[in-house]
C-alpha positions as a Markdown table, in Angstrom:
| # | Residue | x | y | z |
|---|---|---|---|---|
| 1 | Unk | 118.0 | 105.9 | 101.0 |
| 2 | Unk | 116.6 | 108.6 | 99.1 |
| 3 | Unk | 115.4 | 112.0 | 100.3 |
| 4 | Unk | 111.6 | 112.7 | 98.5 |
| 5 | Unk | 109.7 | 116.0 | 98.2 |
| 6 | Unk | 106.4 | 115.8 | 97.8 |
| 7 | Unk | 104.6 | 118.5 | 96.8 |
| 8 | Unk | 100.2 | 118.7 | 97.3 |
| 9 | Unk | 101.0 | 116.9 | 100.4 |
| 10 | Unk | 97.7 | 116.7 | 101.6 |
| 11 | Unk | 95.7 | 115.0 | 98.7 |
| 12 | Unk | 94.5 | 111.6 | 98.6 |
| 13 | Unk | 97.8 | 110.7 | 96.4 |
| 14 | Unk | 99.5 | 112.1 | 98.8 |
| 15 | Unk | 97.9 | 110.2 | 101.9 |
| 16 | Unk | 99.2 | 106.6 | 100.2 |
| 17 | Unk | 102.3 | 107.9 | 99.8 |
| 18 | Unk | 102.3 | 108.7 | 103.4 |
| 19 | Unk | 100.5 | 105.5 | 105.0 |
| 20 | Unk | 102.4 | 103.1 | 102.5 |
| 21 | Unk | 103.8 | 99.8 | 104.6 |
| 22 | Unk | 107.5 | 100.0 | 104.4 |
| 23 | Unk | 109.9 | 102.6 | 103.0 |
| 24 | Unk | 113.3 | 103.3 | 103.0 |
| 25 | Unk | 113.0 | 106.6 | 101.7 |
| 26 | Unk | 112.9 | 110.2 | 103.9 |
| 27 | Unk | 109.7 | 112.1 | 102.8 |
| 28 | Unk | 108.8 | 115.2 | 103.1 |
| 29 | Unk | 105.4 | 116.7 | 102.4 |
| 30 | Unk | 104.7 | 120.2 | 101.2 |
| 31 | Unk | 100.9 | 121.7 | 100.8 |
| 32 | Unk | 99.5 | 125.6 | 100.3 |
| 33 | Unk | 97.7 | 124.9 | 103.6 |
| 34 | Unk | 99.1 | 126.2 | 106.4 |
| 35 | Unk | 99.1 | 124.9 | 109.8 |
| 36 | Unk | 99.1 | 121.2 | 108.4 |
| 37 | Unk | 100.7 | 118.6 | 110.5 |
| 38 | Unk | 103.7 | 116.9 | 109.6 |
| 39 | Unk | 103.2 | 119.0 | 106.1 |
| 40 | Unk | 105.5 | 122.1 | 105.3 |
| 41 | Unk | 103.7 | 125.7 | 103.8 |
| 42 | Unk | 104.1 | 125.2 | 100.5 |
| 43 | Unk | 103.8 | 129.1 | 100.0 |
| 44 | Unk | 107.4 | 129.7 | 102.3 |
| 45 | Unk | 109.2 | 127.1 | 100.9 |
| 46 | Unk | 111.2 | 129.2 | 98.2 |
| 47 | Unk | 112.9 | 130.8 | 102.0 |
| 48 | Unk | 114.2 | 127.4 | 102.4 |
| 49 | Unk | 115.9 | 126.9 | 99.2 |
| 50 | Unk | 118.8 | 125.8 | 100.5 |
| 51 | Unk | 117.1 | 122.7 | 102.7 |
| 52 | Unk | 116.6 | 121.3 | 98.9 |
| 53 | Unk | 119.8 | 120.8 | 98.3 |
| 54 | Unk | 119.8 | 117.4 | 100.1 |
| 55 | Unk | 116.2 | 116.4 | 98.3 |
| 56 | Unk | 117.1 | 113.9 | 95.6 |
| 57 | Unk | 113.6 | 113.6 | 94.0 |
| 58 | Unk | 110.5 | 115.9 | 94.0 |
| 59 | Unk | 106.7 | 114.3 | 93.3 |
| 60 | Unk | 104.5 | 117.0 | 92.2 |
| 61 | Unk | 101.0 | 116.5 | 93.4 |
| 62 | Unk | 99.6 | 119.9 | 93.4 |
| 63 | Unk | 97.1 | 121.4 | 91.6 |
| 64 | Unk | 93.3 | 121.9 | 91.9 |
| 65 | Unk | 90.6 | 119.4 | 91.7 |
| 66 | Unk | 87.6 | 119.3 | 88.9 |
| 67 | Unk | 85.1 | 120.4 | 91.8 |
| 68 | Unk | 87.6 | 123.6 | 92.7 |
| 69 | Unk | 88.0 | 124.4 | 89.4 |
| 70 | Unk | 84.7 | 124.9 | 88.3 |
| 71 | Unk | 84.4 | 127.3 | 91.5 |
| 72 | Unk | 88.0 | 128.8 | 90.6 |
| 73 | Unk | 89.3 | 128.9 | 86.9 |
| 74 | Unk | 92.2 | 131.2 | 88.3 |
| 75 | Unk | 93.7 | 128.4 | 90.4 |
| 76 | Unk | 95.1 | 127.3 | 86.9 |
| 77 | Unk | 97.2 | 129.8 | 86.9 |
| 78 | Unk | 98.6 | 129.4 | 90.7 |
| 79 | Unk | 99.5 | 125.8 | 89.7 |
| 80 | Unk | 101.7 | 126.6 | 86.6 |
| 81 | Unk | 103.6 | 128.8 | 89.1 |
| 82 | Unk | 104.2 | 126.6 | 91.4 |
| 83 | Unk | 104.9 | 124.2 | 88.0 |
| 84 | Unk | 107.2 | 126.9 | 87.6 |
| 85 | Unk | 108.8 | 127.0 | 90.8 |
| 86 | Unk | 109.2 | 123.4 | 91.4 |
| 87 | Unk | 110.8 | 123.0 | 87.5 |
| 88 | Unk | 113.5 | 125.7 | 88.9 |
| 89 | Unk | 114.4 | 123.9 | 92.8 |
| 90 | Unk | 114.7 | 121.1 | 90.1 |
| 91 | Unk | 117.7 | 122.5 | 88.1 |
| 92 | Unk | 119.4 | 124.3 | 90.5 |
| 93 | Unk | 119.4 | 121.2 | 92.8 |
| 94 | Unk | 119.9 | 118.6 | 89.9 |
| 95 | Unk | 116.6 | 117.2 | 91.6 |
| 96 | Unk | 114.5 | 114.5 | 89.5 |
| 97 | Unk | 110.7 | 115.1 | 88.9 |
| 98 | Unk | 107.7 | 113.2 | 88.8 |
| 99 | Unk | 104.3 | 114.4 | 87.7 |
| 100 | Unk | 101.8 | 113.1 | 88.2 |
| 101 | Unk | 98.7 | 113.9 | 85.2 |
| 102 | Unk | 96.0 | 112.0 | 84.5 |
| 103 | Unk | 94.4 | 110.0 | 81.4 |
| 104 | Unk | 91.6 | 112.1 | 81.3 |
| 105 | Unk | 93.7 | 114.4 | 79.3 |
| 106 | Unk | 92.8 | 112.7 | 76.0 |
| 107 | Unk | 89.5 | 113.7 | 74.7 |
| 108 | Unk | 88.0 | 109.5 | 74.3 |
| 109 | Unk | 89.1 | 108.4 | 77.2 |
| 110 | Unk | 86.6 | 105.8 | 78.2 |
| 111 | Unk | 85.8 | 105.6 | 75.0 |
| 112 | Unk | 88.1 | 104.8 | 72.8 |
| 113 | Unk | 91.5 | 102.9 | 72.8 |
| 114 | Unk | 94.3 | 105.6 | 73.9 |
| 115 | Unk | 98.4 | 106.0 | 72.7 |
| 116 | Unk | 100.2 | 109.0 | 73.4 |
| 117 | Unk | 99.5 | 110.4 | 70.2 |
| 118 | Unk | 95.6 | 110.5 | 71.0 |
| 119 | Unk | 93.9 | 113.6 | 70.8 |
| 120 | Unk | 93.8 | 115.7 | 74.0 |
| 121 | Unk | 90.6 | 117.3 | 75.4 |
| 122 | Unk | 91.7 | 120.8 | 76.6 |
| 123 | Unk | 88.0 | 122.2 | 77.0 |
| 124 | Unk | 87.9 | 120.6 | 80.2 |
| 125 | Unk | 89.5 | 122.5 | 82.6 |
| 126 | Unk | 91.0 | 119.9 | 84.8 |
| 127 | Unk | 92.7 | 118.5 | 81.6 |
| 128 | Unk | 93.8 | 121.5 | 80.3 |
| 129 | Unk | 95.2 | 122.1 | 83.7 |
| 130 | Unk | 97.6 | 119.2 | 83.9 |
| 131 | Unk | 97.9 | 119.4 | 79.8 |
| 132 | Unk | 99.5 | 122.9 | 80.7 |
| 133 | Unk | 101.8 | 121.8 | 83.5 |
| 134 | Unk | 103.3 | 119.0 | 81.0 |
| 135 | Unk | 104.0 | 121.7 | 78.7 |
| 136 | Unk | 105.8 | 123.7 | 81.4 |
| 137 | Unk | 108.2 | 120.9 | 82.8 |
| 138 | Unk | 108.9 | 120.2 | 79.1 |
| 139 | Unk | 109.8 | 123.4 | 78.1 |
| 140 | Unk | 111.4 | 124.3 | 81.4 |
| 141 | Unk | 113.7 | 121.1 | 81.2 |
| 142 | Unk | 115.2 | 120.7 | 78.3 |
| 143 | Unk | 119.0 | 119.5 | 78.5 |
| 144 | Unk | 118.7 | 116.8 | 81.3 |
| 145 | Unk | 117.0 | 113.7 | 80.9 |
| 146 | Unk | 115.7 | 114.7 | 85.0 |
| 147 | Unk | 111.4 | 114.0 | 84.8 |
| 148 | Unk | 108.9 | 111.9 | 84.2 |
| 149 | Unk | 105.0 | 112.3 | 83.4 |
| 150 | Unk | 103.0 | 110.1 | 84.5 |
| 151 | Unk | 99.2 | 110.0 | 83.1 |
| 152 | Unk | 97.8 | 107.7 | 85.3 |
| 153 | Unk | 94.2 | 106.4 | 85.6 |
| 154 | Unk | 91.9 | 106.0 | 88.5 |
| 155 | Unk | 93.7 | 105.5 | 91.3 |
| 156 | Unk | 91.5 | 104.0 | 94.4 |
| 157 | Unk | 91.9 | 102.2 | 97.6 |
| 158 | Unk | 92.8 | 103.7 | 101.4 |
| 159 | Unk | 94.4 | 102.3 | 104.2 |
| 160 | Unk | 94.0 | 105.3 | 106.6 |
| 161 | Unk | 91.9 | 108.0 | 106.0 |
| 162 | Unk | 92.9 | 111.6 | 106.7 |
| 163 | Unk | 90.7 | 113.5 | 104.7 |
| 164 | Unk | 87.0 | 112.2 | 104.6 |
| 165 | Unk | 85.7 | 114.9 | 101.5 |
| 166 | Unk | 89.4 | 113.6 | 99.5 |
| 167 | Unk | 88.1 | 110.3 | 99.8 |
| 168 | Unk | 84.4 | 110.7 | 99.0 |
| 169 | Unk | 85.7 | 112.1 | 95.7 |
| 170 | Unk | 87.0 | 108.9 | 94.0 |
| 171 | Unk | 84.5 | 107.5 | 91.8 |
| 172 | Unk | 85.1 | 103.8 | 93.1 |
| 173 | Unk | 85.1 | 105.3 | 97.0 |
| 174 | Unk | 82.0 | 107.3 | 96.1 |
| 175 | Unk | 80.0 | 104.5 | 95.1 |
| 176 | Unk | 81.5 | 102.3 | 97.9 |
| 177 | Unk | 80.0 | 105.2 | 99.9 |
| 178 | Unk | 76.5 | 104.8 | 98.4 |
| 179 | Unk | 76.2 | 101.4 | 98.5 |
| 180 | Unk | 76.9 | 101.2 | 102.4 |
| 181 | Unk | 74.8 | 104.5 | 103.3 |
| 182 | Unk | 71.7 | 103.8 | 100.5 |
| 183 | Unk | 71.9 | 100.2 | 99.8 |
| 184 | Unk | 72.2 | 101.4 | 95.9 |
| 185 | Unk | 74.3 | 102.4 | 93.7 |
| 186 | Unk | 73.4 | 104.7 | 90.8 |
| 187 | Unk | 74.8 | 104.9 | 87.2 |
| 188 | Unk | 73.8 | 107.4 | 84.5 |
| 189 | Unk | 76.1 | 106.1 | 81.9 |
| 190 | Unk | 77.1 | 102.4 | 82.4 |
| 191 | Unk | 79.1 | 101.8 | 79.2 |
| 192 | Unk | 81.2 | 104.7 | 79.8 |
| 193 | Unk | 85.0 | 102.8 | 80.8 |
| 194 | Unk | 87.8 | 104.0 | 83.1 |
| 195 | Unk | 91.1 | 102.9 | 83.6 |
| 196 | Unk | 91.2 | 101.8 | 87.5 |
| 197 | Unk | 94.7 | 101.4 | 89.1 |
| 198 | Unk | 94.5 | 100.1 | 92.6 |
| 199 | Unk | 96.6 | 102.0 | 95.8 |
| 200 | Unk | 99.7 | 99.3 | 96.0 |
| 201 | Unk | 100.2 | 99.5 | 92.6 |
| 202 | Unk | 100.2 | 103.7 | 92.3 |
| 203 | Unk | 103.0 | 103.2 | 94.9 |
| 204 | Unk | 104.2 | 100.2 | 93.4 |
| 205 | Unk | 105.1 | 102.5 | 89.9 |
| 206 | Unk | 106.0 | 105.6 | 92.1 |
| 207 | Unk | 108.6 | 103.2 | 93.9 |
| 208 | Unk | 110.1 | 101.7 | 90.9 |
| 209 | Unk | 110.7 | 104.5 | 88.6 |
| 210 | Unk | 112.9 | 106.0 | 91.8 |
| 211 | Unk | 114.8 | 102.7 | 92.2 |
| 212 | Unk | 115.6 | 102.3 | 88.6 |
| 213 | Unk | 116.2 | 105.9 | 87.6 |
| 214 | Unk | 113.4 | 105.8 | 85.0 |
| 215 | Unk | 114.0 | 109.6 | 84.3 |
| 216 | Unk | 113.5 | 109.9 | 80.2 |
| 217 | Unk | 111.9 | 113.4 | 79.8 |
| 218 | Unk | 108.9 | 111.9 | 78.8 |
| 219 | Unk | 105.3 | 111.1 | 79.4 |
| 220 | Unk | 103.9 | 107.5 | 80.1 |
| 221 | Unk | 100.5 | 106.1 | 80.2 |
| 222 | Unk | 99.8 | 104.0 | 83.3 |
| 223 | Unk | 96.8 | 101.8 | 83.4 |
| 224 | Unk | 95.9 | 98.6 | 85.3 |
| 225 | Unk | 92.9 | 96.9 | 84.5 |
| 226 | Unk | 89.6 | 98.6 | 82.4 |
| 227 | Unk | 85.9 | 98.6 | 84.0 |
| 228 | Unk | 82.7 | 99.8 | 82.3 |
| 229 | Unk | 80.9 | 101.8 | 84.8 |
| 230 | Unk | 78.1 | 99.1 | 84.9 |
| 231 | Unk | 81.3 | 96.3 | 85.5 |
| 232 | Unk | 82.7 | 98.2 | 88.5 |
| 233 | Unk | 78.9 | 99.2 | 90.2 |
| 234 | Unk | 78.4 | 95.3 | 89.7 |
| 235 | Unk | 82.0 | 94.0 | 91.1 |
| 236 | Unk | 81.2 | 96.4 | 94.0 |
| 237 | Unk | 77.6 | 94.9 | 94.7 |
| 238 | Unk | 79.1 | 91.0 | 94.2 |
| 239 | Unk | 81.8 | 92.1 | 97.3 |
| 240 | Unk | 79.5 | 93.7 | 99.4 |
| 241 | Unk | 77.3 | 90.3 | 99.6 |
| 242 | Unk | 80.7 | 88.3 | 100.3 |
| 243 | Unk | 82.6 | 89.9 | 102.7 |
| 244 | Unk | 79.7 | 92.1 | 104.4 |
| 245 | Unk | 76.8 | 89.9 | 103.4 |
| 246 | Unk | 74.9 | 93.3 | 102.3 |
| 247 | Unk | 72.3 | 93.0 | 99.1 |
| 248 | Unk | 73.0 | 96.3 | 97.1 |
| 249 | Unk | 71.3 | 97.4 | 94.1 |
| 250 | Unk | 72.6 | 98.8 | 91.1 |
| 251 | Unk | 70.4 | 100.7 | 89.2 |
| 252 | Unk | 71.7 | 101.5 | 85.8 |
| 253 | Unk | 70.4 | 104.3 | 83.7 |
| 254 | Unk | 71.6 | 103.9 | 80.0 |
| 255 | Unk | 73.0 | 100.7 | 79.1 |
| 256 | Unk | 75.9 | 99.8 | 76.3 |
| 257 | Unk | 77.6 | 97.3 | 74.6 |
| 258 | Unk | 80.5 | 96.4 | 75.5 |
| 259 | Unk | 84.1 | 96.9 | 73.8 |
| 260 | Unk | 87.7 | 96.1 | 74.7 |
| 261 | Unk | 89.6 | 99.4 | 75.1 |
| 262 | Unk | 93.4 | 99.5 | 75.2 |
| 263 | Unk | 95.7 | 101.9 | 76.8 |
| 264 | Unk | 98.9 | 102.1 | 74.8 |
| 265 | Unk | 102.1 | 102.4 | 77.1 |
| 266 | Unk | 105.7 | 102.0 | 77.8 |
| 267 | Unk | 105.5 | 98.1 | 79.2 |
| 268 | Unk | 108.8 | 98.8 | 81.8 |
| 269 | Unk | 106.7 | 101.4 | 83.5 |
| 270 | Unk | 103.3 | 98.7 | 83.8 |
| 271 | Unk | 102.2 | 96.8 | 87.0 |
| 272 | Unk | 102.8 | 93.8 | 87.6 |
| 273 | Unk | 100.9 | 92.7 | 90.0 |
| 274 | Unk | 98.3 | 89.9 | 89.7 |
| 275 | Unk | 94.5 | 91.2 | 89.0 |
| 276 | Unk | 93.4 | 90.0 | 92.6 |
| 277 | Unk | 94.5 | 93.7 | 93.6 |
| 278 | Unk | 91.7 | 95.1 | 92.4 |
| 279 | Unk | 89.2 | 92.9 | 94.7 |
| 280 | Unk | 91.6 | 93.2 | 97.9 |
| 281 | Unk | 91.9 | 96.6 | 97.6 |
| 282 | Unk | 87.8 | 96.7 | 97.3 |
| 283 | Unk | 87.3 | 94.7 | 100.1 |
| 284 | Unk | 89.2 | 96.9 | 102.3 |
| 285 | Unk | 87.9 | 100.0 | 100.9 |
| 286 | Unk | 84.3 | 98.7 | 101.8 |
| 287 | Unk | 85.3 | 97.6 | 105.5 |
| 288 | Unk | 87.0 | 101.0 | 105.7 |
| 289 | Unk | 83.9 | 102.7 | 104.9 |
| 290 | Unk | 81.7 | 101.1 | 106.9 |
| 291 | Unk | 83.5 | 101.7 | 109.8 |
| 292 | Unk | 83.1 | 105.5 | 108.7 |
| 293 | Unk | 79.6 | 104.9 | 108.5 |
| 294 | Unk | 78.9 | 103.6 | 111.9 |
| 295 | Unk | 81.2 | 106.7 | 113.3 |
| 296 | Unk | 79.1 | 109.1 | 111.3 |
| 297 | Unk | 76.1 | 107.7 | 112.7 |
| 298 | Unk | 77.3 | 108.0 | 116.1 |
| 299 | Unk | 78.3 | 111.8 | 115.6 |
């Protein structure tokens, strides 16, 4: 049993890492909100030092979404402290790191086929943001092989939800959410692709690189399974009509033809999990909503 810090503790990430079926690990969930339940203040944790001396691994969540960024380009810099901070419970507690960045670091994603050697796109903000925190756990940790960056795709799919505007963020949830409330979903770009990696297996990859000590200093591409933006808005409107027998339009602005991307990446770190995931965890995602629906409607 293993003693796990996690860090942005009340994100969506953060919620399946909470409400995942069975564990055998002890978590323990730190966010810059105060007052949280079950989460610890992330800003009075360096008082409590010592309490990390029993955490064996740390998952670093934190950090500020695209929509707070564009409010906030300052919060950059309050993430690669606490980057900082979190690097340095690390080594002074011999505590192992994951991080956990995203593929839309590299300037084609969606576009192109991506390795690690693709170009990065630090014009973006949210990018350069988690760009900036690899480049502070790398230089921070340099002698032990003790982290492991994770560039991860579109994670979707809830179980529980805590946080209803967390939620509403996620472009598969979002359009879930308009297909229920409007009967339609809308896409401005359909050929544009994404790399989609369902709930179970985020925690699947999460899981496995703790049993198996996967900790090589070094960043990993994780991908599932690749949908054109038309391809998802359309899988969404087929299970809508078969499990909640709903007709739901999909209105698609700019068309495209379509090409076979590929996401380049170390193949022990890859899912293995059949590609059913991706409709079950659909399925409950539009169940879920609905029921959030009919609860709104009743406020």
């Amino acid at each position: 049993m293993s003693n796990i810090a996690v860090f942005g503790g009340t994100g969506y990430l953060a919620s399946l890492i909470r409400n995942q079926n069975k564990t055998q690990n002890n978590y323990f969930f730190f966010s810059r909100k105060k007052n949280v339940k079950n989460c610890h203040d992330l800003f009075s944790y360096k008082k409590k030092f010592g309490s990390f001396k029993n955490i064996d691994f740390i998952i670093h969540l934190a950090g500020p979404s695209q929509q707070q960024l564009k409010k906030d380009k300052g919060l950059i810099k309050k993430k690669n402290k606490i980057t900082l901070d979190i690097c340095n419970l690390c080594l002074q507690h011999n505590i192992k790191l994951i991080y956990i960045s995203s593929l839309q670091v590299y300037k084609n994603y969606g576009i192109d086929s991506l390795s690690k050697k693709s170009k990065l796109n630090l014009k973006n903000l949210y990018s350069k943001s988690h760009y900036e925190t690899e480049q502070i756990i790398f230089n921070k940790i340099l002698k032990k092989k003790m982290f492991t960056i994770l560039r991860i795709g579109n994670v979707f799919g809830f179980k529980k939800y805590e946080n209803i505007r967390e939620i509403n963020n996620n472009l598969i949830h979002g359009f879930c959410f308009s297909a229920l409330k409007t009967n339609k979903i809308i896409i401005k770009k359909g050929f544009i692709q994404r790399s989609f990696v369902p709930s179970k297996i985020f925690i699947e990859v999460i899981n496995s690189i703790i049993k198996n000590n996967y900790f090589e200093n070094k960043i990993v591409n994780i991908s599932y399974k690749n949908f054109a933006l038309q391809d998802i808005a359309r899988l969404i409107q087929k299970r809508s009509k078969s499990i909640l027998n709903l007709s739901i339009n999909v209105l698609i602005k700019k068309l495209g033809k379509k090409k076979i991307y590929r996401i380049y990446s170390d193949k022990k770190y890859q899912p293995t999990t059949a590609n059913k995931q991706i409709n079950i965890e659909i399925d409950q995602i539009l169940k879920n909503i609905k029921k959030i629906v009919k609860l709104q409607k009743i406020i």
